[in-house]
N, C-alpha and C positions, 0 to 999 in steps of 0.2 A: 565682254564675251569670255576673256582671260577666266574671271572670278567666278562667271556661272559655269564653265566649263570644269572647275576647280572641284565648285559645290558639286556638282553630277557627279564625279569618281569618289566623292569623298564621300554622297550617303552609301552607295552598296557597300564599301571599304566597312562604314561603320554597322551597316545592317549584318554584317558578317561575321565582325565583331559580337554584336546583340547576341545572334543564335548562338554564336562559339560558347559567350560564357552562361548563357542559359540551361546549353548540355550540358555541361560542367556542374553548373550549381543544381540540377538534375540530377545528377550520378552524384554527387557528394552526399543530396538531400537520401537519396536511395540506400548509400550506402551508409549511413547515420542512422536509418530507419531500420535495416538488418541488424545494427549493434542495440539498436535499443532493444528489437524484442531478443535477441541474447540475452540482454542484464535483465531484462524484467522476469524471461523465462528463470535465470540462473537467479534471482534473488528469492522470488515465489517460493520456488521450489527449495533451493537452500537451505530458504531460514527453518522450513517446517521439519524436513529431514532432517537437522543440523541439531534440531530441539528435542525432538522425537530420539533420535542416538542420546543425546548427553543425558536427557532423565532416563531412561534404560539400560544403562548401563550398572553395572554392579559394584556397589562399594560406596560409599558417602557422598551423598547429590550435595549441590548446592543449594543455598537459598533463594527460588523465582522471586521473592519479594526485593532482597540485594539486588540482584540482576538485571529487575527493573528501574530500579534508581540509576546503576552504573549504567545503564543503556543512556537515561535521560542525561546523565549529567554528560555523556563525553556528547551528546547530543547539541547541547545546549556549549558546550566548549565552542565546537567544529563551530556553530553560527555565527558564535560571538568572532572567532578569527576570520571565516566569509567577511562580514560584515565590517570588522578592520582593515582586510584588503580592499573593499572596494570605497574606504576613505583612505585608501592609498596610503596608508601607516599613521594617518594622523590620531594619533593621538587621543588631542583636545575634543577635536572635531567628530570621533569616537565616541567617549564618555558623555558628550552633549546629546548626540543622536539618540543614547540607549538611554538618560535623563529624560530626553523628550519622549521617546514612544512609550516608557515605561510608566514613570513617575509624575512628568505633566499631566499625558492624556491617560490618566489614571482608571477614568470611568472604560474607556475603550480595551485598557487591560484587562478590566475584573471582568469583561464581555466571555475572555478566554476562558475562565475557571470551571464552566460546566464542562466546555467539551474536551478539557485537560483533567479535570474527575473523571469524566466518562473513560475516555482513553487509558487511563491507569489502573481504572477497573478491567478495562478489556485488553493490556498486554497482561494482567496478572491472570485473566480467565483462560489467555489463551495459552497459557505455560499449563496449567492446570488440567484443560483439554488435550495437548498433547500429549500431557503425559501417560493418559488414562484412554488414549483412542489412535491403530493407528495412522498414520502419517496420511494414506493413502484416501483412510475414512474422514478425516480431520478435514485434507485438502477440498475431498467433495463437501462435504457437510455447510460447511465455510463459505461458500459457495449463495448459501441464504440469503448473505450481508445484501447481497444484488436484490433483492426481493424486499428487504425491509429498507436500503434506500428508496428504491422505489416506491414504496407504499407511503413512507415518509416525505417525500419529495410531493408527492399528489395531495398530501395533507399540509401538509405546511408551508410549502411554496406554490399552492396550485399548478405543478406540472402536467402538462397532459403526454400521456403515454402513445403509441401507437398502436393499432389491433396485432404486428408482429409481437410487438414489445410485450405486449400482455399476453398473449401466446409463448412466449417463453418463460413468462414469469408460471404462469401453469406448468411448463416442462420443466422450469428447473425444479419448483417442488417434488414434481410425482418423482424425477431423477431421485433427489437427495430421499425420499421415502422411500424408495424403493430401495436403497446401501441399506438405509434403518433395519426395514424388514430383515433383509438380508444377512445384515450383522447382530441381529437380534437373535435368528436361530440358528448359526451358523457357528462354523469352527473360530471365529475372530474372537469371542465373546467367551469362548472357551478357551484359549490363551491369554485372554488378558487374563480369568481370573485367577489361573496359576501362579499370578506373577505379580497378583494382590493389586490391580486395577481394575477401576470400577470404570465400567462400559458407560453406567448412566449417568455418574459423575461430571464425566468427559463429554458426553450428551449435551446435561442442561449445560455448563459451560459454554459451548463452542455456540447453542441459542441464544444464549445471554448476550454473549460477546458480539455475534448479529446484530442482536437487539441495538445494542449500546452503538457499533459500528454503524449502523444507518442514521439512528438518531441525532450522534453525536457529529458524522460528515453533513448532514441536513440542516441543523443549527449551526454549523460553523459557516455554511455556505451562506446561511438565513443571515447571518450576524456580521457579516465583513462583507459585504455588498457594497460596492463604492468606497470600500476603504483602499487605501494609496498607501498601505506600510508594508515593504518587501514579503518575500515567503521567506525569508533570513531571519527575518525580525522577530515573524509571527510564532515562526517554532521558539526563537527564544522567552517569548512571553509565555509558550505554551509549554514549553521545559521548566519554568521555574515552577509553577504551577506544579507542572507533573513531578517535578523533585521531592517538593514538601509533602505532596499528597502522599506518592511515594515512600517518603520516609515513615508517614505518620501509618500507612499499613503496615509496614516494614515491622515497626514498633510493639505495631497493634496485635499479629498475626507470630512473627517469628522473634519478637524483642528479648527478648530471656537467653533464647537459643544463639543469638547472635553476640549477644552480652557476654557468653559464657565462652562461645567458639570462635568469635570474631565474623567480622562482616564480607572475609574473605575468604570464609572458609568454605573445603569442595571445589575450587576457581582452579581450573586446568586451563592448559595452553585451548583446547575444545571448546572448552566452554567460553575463553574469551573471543573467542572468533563466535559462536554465537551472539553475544553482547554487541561486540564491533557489526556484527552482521545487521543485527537488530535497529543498532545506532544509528550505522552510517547506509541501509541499503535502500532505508526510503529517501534516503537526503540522494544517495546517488540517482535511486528512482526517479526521483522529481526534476530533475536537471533532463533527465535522456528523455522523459516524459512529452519533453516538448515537441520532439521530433517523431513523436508517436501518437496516431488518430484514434479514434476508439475503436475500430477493426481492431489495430494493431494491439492495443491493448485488451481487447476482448481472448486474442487470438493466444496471444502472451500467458494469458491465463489458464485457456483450456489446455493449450499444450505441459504448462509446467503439473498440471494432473495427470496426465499421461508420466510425464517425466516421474512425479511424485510415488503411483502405481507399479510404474516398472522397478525403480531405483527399491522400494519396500519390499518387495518381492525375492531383489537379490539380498539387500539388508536386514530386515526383519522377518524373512521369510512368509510376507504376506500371502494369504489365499487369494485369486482372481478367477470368481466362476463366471458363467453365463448372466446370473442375475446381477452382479456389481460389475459388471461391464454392460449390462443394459443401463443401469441406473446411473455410471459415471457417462455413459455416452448420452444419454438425454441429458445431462447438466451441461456435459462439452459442447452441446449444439445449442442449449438456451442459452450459454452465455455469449455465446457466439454472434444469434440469432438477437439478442439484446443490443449487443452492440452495433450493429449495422443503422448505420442513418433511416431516418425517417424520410417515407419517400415523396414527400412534399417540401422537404430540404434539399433533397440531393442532388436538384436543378440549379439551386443557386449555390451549391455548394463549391462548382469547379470556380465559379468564377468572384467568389468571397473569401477562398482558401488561404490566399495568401494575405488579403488586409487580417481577416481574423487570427490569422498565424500569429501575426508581428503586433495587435494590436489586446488580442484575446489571451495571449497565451501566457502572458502573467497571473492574468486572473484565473485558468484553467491548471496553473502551477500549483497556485496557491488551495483552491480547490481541491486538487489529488493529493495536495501533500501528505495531511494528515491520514486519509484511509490507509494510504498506500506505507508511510513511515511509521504509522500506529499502529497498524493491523495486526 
């Protein structure tokens, strides 16, 4: 009677416990979910504004093609040292591991080389686009990538879309054409070419870079399906790749120039916080990512255009009429409207949230890494 009476105080004792640390890790989970979309908002938005200042500015730019390599290489540093930490400093055990993903499963490396081509063309289109489009315009425009994932995902992966989902993919286009319009006869277009930028340059660019951005996240996704090697690893496979490729534009494009003025030349304290921003703000992304649903990052997104619009306006002195805030506000609600679950998921969604959390969420790391760190 003792022992049962014992047990009796002891489950509510422990049920009390349950709920206490459930609140807890509730409010943690909550307040995790507030920082994330902070960094997501503040790195979006950042990096394009950050890029948009430093090539506008007056007086001797850097080289985007340098810029590009030094993003990759301190990219590919940052993994390699991750990935020493969590061999807890070994060494041996080190050198073996990055032998083995690298050099053994050799056929699984050269897997990496299209969509680390692809990506080296699309951080150099996207230097290229900002420079010549602005910030404001660039951020909505960009905005396509959602649209040619999409399209690519239904093609290549047999995804099936939702009738919302496809409802925004109509709104986000008419949004992004309706900026076009807009900045095609407007005052935008008339400032850039004061200032010897070309509107259409920055145009096909920022398309292209779409292009390459769905295709190249679609094939990555298509291609590492049931693979078991970290998102630590994957960049660094996808950094080596991206280094040489890298270089060999580098060469291709600005080689003489660089030869003559050095590969550091134009590098202001600015401009490395670009780089560093570049480098390290998808690697940070991917990490907060996890604690982040696709509301949250849907939501992340539309706001850092807002952010993007306002911040240009005092910086660049952007124009904001009625029609480019019709056309960024229809992109703001497709993307938004994209993101929301399907609503044949959303029933088992409460109650799969947390096994798919802890069991998905590597694979969903590994997935965003690249759009999100290459973009």
């Amino acid at each position: 009677m003792m022992i049962m009476a014992a047990a009796g105080t002891e489950s509510p004792n422990k049920s009390t416990e349950d709920k206490t640390s459930a609140r807890r890790q509730n409010e943690v989970n909550r307040k995790l979910k507030y920082i994330s979309l902070a960094i997501l908002v503040i790195q979006n938005a950042s990096l394009i504004l950050s890029i948009r200042y430093v090539r506008t500015l007056p007086g001797d730019h850097f080289y985007t093609t340098s810029a590009v390599v030094m993003a990759e290489v301190l990219k590919v540093f940052t993994c390699l040292v991750i990935v020493l930490i969590q061999e807890r400093g070994n060494v041996k055990s080190f050198v073996s591991l990055l032998y083995d993903s690298i050099v053994i499963q050799y056929l699984d490396t050269l897997k990496l080389a299209v969509p680390s081509l692809i990506y080296t063309l699309q951080n150099n289109l996207q230097y290229v686009a900002i420079s010549n489009l602005p910030a404001a315009t660039f951020q909505v425009t960009y905005q396509l990538k959602i649209l040619t994932t999409a399209l690519f995902s239904v093609l290549m992966l047999r995804k099936s879309l939702s009738k919302i989902q496809w409802i925004s993919l109509v709104l986000l286009f008419a949004g992004v054409a309706i900026v076009q319009v807009e900045q095609e006869g407007g005052k935008q277009k008339e400032a850039l070419t004061s200032t010897n930028q070309s509107y259409f340059k920055g145009l096909v660019s920022v398309i292209i870079s779409c292009l390459s951005s769905g295709f190249a996240g679609v094939y990555f996704e298509k291609i590492l399906k049931g693979s078991s090697a970290s998102v630590w690893m994957r960049n660094i496979q996808l950094g080596i790749f991206g280094t040489v490729l890298g270089l060999l534009g580098m060469w291709w494009n600005d080689g003489a120039a660089i030869a003559e003025k050095g590969f550091l030349f134009g590098y202001t304290p600015m401009v490395w916080g670009v780089i560093f921003n570049q480098a390290f703000g998808g690697l940070l992304v991917a990490v907060v990512v996890k604690y982040a649903d696709n509301i949250l990052k849907g939501f992340a997104t539309s706001f850092s255009i807002i952010v993007s619009t306002i911040t240009s306006v005092y910086l660049f002195g952007f124009h904001v009429d009625l029609i480019f805030t019709l056309g960024a506000g229809l992109v703001i609600g497709a993307v938004y409207m994209y993101s929301l679950p399907k609503p044949n998921a959303s029933t088992s969604s409460t109650s799969t949230s947390s096994s798919s959390h802890s069991k998905g969420g590597d694979s969903e790391l590994e997935a965003f890494l690249p759009k999100l760190g290459r973009s």
